[in-house]
C-alpha positions in Angstrom: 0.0 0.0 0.0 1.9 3.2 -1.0 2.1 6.9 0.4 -1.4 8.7 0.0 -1.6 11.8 -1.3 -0.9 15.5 0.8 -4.3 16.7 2.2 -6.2 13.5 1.7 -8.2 12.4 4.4 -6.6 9.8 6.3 -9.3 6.2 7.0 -8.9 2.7 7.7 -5.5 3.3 9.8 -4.0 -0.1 10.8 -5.6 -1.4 14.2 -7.6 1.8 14.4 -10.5 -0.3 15.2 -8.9 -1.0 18.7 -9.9 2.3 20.1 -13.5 1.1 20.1 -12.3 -1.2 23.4 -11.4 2.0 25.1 -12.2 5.3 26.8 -9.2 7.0 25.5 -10.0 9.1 22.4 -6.6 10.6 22.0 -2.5 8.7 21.2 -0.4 8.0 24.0 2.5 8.4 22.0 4.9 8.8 24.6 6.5 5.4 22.7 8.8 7.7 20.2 10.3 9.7 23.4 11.9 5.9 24.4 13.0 5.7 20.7 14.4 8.9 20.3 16.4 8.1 23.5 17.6 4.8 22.3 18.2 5.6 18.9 20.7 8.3 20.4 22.4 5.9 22.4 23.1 3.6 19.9 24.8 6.6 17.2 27.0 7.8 19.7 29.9 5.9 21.5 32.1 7.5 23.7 35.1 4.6 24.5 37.7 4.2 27.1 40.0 1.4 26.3 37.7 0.2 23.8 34.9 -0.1 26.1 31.8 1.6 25.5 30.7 3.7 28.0 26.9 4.2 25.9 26.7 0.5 24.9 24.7 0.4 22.3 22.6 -2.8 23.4 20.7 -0.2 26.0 19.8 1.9 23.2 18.1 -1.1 21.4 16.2 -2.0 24.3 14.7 1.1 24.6 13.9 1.6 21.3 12.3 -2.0 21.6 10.0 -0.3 25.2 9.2 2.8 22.8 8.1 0.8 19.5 6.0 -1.7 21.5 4.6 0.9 23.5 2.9 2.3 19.9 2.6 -0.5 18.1 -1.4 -0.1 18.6 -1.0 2.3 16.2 0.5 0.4 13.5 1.5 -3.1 13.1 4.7 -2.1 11.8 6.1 -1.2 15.2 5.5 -4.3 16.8 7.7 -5.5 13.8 10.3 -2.8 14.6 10.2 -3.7 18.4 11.5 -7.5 17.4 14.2 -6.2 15.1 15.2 -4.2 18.0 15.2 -7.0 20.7 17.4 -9.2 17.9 19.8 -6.1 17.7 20.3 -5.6 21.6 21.4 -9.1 21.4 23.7 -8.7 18.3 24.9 -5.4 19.6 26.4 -7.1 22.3 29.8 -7.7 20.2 30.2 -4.1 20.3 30.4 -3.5 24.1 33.9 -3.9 23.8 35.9 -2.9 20.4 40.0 -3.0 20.3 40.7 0.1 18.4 43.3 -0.9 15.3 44.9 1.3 12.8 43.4 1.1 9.7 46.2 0.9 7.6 46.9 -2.5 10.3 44.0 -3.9 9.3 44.0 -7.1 6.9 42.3 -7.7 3.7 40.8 -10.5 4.8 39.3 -8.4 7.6 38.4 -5.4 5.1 35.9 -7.8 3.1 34.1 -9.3 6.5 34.2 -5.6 7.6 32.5 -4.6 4.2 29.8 -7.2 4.6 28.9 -6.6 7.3 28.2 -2.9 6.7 26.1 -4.5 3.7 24.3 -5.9 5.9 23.7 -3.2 8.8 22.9 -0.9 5.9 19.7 -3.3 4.7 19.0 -3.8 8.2 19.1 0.2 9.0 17.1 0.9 6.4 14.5 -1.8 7.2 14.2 0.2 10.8 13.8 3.3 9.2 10.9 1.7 7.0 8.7 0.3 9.5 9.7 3.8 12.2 8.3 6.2 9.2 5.5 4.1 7.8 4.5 3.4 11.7 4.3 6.7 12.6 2.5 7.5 9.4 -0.4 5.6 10.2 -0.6 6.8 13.6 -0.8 10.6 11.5 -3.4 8.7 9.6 -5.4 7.9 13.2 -5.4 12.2 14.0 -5.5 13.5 10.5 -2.3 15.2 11.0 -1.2 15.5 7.5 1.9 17.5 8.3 3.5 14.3 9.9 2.4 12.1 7.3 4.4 14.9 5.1 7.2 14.7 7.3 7.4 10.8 7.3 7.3 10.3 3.7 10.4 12.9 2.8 12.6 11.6 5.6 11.8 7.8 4.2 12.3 9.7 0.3 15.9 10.9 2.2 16.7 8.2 4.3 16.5 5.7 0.8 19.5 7.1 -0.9 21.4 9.0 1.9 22.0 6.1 4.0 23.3 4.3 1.0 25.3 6.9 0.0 27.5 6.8 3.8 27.6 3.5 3.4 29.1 3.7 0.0 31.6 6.5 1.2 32.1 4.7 4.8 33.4 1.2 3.0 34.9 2.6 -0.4 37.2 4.5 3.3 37.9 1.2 4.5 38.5 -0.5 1.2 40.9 2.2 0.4 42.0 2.7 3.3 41.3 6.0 3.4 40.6 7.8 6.0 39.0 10.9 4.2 36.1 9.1 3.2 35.4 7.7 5.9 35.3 11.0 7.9 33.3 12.1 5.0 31.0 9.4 6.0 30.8 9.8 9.8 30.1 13.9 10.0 26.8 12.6 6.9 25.9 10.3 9.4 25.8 12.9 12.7 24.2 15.2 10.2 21.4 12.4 9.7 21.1 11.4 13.5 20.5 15.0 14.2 17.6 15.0 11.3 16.4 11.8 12.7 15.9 13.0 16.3 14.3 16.4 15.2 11.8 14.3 13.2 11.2 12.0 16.4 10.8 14.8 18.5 8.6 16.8 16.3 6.5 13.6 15.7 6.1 13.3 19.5 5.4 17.0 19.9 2.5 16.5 17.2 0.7 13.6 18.3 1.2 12.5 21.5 -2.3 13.3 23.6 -3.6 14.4 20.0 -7.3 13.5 19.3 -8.5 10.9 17.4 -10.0 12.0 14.4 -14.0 11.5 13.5 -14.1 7.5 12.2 -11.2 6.3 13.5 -12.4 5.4 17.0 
């Protein structure tokens, strides 16, 4: 089911129907505050002796709290909350990171390095899928068409841009450039930032909004 068109009226919102077992006739969406917690935790590391001091396992479990919190809203968070459960556990490999030069570091360990960050890309971009189109339907649930707006361009963005770093971040490693990959890490700050803006201004928007006429 694809992106509806600005200003139409929003109906049929996944598990909309649910607010007919309850009093409530406006979002808790409180969930996204958890997520834009976690997410943060999980893009920045600050290390002492290789140990993380934000591990990034936290993070994941409380964007797992936040997207099961909402997934009421939209069947696409409880889908989000088990990728983040599966990624808290994963994650766990990066508590503790011995920090290596990169010209030190062996082809061998290049290509595993490189597909790995194949597959983190697909995965990241999975999570940004079901967080945008989630939130989306919960816009759909208020009629809040300026989050709906907001929702689509950042998953318009987040398509190419978080290609493009990874591109950059392993043609670095590859390379062994170090340019590129700087390149790569101050795109992916400027990205986190966008991403917690939209999180916040998502929360800001619709949490305690009303439900709109239909959709209760």
């Amino acid at each position: 089911m694809g992106w509806k068109r600005a200003g139409e009226r929003f109906t049929n919102a996944p598990y909309a129907g649910r607010y007919g077992e309850s009093r409530d006739q406006y979002i808790d969406f409180g969930g996204m505050s958890w997520i834009f917690w976690g997410y943060l935790i999980t893009a920045v590391s600050f290390r002492i002796n290789g140990f993380d001091l934000l591990p990034s396992p936290v993070g994941f479990v409380l964007v797992a709290v936040g997207a099961n919190g909402l997934s009421m809203y939209s069947r696409r968070f409880s889908t989000l909350t088990t990728i983040a459960i599966v990624a808290a556990f994963v994650s766990l490999t990066t508590v503790y990171q011995a920090v290596i030069p990169i010209h030190s570091v062996s082809d061998g360990m290049v290509l595993l390095l490189c597909a790995l960050g194949i597959v983190n890309c697909v995965v990241h971009l999975w999570f940004l899928y079901l967080l945008f189109r989630g939130t989306a339907d919960a816009a759909k649930l208020v009629d809040n068409v300026e989050v709906w707006q907001s929702s689509s361009w950042m998953w318009a963005t987040a398509k190419w841009l978080v290609v493009l770093l990874t591109i950059l971040s392993l043609a670095g490693l590859a390379l062994r450039f170090f340019a590129l990959m700087l390149l790569a890490g101050v795109g992916g700050i400027v990205w986190t930032i966008m991403l917690l803006v939209y999180c916040r201004k998502a929360y800001n928007r619709l949490h305690r909004a009303p439900i709109a006429d239909g959709q209760g």
